[in-house]
C-alpha positions in Angstrom: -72.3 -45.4 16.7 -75.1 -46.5 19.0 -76.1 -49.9 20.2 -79.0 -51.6 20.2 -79.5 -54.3 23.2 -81.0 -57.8 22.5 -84.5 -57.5 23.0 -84.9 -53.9 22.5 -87.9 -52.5 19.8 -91.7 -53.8 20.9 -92.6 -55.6 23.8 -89.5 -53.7 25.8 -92.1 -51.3 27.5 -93.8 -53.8 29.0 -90.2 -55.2 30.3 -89.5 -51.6 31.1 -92.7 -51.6 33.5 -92.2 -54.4 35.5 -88.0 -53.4 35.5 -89.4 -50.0 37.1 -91.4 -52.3 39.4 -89.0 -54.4 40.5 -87.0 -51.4 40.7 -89.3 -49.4 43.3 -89.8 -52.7 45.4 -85.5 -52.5 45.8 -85.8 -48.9 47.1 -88.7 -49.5 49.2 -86.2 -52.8 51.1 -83.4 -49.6 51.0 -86.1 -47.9 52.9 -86.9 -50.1 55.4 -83.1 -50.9 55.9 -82.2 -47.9 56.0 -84.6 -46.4 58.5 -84.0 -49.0 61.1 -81.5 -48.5 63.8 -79.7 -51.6 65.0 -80.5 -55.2 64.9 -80.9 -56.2 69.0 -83.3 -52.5 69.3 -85.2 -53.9 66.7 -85.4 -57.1 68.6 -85.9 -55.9 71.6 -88.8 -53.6 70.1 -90.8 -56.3 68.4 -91.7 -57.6 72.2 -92.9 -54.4 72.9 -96.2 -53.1 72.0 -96.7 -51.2 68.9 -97.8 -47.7 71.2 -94.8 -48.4 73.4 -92.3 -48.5 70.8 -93.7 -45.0 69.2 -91.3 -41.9 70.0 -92.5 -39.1 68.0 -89.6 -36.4 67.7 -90.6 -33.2 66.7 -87.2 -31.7 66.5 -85.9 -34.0 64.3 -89.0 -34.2 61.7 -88.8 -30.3 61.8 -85.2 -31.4 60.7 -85.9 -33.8 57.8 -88.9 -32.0 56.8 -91.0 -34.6 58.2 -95.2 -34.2 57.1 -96.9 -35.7 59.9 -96.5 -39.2 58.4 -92.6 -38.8 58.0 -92.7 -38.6 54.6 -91.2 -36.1 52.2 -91.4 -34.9 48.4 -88.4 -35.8 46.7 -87.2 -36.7 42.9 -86.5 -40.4 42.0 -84.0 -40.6 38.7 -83.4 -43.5 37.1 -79.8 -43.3 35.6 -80.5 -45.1 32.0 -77.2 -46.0 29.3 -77.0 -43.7 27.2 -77.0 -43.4 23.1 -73.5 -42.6 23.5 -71.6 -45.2 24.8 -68.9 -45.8 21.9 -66.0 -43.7 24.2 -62.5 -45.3 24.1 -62.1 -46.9 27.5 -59.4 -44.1 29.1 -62.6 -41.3 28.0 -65.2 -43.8 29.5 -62.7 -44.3 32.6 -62.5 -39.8 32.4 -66.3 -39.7 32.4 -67.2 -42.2 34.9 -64.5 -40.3 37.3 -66.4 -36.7 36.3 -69.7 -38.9 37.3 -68.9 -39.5 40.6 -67.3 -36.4 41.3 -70.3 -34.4 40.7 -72.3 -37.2 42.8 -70.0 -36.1 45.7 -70.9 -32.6 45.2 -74.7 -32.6 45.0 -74.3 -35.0 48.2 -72.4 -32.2 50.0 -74.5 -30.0 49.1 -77.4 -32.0 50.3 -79.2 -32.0 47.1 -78.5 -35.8 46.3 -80.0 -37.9 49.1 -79.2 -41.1 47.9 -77.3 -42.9 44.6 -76.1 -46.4 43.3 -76.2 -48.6 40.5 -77.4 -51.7 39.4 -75.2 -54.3 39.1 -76.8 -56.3 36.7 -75.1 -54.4 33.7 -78.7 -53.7 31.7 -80.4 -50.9 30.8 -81.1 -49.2 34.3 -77.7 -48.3 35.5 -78.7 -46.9 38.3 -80.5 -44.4 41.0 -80.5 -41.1 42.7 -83.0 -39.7 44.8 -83.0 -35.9 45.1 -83.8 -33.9 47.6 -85.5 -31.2 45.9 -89.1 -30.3 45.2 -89.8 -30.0 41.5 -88.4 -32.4 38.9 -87.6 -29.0 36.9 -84.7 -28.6 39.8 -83.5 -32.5 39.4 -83.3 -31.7 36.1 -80.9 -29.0 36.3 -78.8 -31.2 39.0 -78.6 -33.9 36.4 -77.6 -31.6 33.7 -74.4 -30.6 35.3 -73.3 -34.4 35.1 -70.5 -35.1 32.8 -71.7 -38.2 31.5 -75.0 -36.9 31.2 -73.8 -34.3 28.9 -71.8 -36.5 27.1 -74.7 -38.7 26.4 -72.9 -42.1 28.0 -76.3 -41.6 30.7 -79.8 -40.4 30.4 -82.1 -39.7 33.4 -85.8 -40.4 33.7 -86.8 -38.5 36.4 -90.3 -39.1 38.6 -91.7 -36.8 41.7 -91.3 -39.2 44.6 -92.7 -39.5 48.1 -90.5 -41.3 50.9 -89.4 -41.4 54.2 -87.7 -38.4 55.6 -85.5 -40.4 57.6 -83.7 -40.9 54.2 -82.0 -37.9 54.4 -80.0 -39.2 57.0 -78.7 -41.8 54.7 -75.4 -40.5 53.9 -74.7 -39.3 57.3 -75.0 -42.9 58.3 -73.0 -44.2 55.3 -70.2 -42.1 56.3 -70.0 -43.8 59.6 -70.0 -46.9 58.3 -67.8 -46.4 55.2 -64.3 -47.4 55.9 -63.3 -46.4 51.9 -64.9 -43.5 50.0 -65.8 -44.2 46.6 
């Protein structure tokens, strides 16, 4: 059985386009957030000029794969429900579990930069951003997802350019994280 949501059938692309906008605006605040080191640096750096406060590090954009502007190719995925969504709720529970399982593994293997979902229940159900070059590879990742192949999830997935300093995103979260998910 599939469901259809309230509002779906014409007019939903145009919703669908300004959800996607919406959507990149959120990961470009992650961005920002994420790529800046503590509050009272940042503080103290806005009094400084803007040459002052630039400390190019060639070792660590060597690291992150760093072009000269910081950025990087990645894949964006947007995690969509699924047309199979009907499970029980101990086989939903199952899949969910086998979902984030496998996000742990591409994580530790460094091939999923960053995931989360939305927690507005709609459509979008959430993000990953891989760290990969071709959306051919993403594609693959995605396909090893339990609730992927079971249909609960679709991905729709986009060649992205951000900052490289988002590949230090889970190394961060881990310090920070006093529960693992």
């Amino acid at each position: 059985m599939v469901y259809s949501r309230p509002g779906s059938g014409p007019g939903v692309k145009e919703s669908s386009m300004k959800t996607k906008i919406v959507i990149m605006l959120i990961i470009g605040s992650i961005i920002i957030l994420s790529c800046t080191s503590d509050h009272e640096n940042t503080k103290e750096a806005n009094h400084e000029s803007q040459s002052e406060r630039i400390v190019f590090d060639q070792e660590l954009a060597s690291k992150l794969g760093a072009d000269e502007y910081g950025m990087r190719k990645y894949v964006l995925a947007f995690l969509k429900a699924g047309p199979n969504r009907d499970q029980d709720s101990l086989t939903a529970a199952k899949l969910q579990q086998a979902h984030m399982e496998n996000i742990r593994r591409l994580a530790d293997e460094g091939k999923l930069t960053l995931a989360g979902p939305f927690l507005d229940g709609g459509e979008f159900r959430g993000i990953y951003i891989f760290d990969v070059e071709t959306v051919e590879e993403a594609k693959k990742l995605t396909e090893t997802d339990p609730a992927i192949k079971a249909g609960r999830l679709i991905m729709e997935l986009h060649p992205w350019y951000g900052s490289a300093a988002l590949k230090q995103v889970n190394d961060i979260h881990n310090k920070i994280a006093k529960i693992n998910i």
